[in-house]
C-alpha positions as CSV (number, residue, x, y, z in Angstrom):
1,X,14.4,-29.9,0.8
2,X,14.6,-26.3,2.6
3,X,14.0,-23.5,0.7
4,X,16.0,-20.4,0.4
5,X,13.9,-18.1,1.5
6,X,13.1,-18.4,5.1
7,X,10.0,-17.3,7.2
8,X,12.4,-17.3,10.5
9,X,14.6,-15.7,11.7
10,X,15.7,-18.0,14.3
11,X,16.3,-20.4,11.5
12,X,18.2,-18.0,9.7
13,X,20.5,-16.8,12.7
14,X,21.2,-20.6,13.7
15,X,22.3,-20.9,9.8
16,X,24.4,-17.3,9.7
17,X,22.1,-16.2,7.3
18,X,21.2,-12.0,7.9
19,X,24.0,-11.6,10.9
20,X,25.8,-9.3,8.6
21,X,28.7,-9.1,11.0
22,X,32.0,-7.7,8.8
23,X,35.3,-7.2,10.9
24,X,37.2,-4.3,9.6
25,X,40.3,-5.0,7.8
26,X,43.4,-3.3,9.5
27,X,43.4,-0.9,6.4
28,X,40.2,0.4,7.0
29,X,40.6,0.6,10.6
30,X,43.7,2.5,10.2
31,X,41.8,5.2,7.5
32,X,39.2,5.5,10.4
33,X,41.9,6.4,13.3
34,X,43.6,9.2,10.6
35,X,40.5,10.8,10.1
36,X,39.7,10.6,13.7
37,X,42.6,11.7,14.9
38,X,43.1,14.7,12.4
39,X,39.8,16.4,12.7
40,X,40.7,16.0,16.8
41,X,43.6,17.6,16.0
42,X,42.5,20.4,14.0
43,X,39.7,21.0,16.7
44,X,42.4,21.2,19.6
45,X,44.5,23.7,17.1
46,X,41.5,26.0,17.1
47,X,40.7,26.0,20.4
48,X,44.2,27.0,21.8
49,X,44.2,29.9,19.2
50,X,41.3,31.1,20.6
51,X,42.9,31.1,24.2
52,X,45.8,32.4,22.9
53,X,43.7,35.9,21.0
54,X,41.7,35.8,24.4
55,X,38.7,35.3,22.7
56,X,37.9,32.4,25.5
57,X,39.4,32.1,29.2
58,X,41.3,29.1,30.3
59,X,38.1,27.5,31.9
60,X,35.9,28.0,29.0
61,X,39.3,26.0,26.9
62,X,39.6,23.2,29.5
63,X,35.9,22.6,29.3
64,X,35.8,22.7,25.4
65,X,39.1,20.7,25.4
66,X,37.8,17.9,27.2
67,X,34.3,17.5,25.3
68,X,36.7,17.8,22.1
69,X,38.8,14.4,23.6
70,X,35.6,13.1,24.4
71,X,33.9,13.6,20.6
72,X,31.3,15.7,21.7
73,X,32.5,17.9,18.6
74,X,32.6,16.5,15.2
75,X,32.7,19.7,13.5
76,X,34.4,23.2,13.4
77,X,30.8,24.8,13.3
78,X,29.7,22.8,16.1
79,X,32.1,23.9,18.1
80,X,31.7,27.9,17.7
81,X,28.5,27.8,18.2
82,X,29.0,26.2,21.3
83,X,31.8,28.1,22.5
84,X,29.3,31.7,21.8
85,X,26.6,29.9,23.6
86,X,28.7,28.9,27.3
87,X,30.6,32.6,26.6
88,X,26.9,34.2,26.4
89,X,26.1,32.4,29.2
90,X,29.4,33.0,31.2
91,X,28.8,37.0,30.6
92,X,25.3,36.8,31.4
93,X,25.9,34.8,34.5
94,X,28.6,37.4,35.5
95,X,26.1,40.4,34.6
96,X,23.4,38.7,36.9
97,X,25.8,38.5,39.8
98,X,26.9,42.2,40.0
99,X,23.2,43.6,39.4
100,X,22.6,41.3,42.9
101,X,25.7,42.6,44.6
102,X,25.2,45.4,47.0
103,X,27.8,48.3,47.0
104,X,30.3,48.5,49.9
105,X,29.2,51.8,51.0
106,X,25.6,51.3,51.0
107,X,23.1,49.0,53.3
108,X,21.2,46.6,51.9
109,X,17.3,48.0,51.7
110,X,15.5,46.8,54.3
111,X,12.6,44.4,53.9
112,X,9.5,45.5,54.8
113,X,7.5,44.1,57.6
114,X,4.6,42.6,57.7
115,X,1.9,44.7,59.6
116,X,0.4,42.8,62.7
């Protein structure tokens, strides 16, 4: 006689014991896609109200947008703080770029040369 209890796990795979494989009913599934498909929604909401105040360009919302589609974002708060990190970054970037930039009217200052 085998005992209930067993020592391996092979045994106890071959057997279905411990598999603790469930398929999800259709009625759960469906609860899962709602609450899936509303937070997606409410974070695509936000996002295009943003773009519409001009608190974010287009290519900051198209970038956002598609991490959003692609659940990168679970959250409202996750998002923001995103969104002021890549706009921090943008502006710094930008700031960067023009410091580098040499007026039109002016040369470029010349390197110095080695002495030989």
């Amino acid at each position: 006689m085998v005992s209930i209890n067993f020592h391996s796990r092979f045994r106890a795979r071959r057997k279905c014991r411990h598999t603790d494989y469930r398929k999800d009913t259709m009625e759960t599934l469906r609860r899962k896609m709602k609450l899936l498909m509303r937070r997606l929604k409410m974070l695509k909401r936000l996002l295009k109200k943003l773009c519409w105040n001009k608190k974010i360009d287009k290519h900051v919302y198209q970038d956002l947008l598609m991490k959003v589609k692609g659940n990168v974002y679970k959250t409202k708060s996750v998002l923001m703080e995103s969104m002021h990190k890549s706009s921090r970054e943008r502006k710094f970037a930008r700031s960067e770029k023009r410091l580098t930039q040499v007026p039109e009217g002016e040369k470029a200052a010349p390197t110095p040369q080695q002495e030989e």
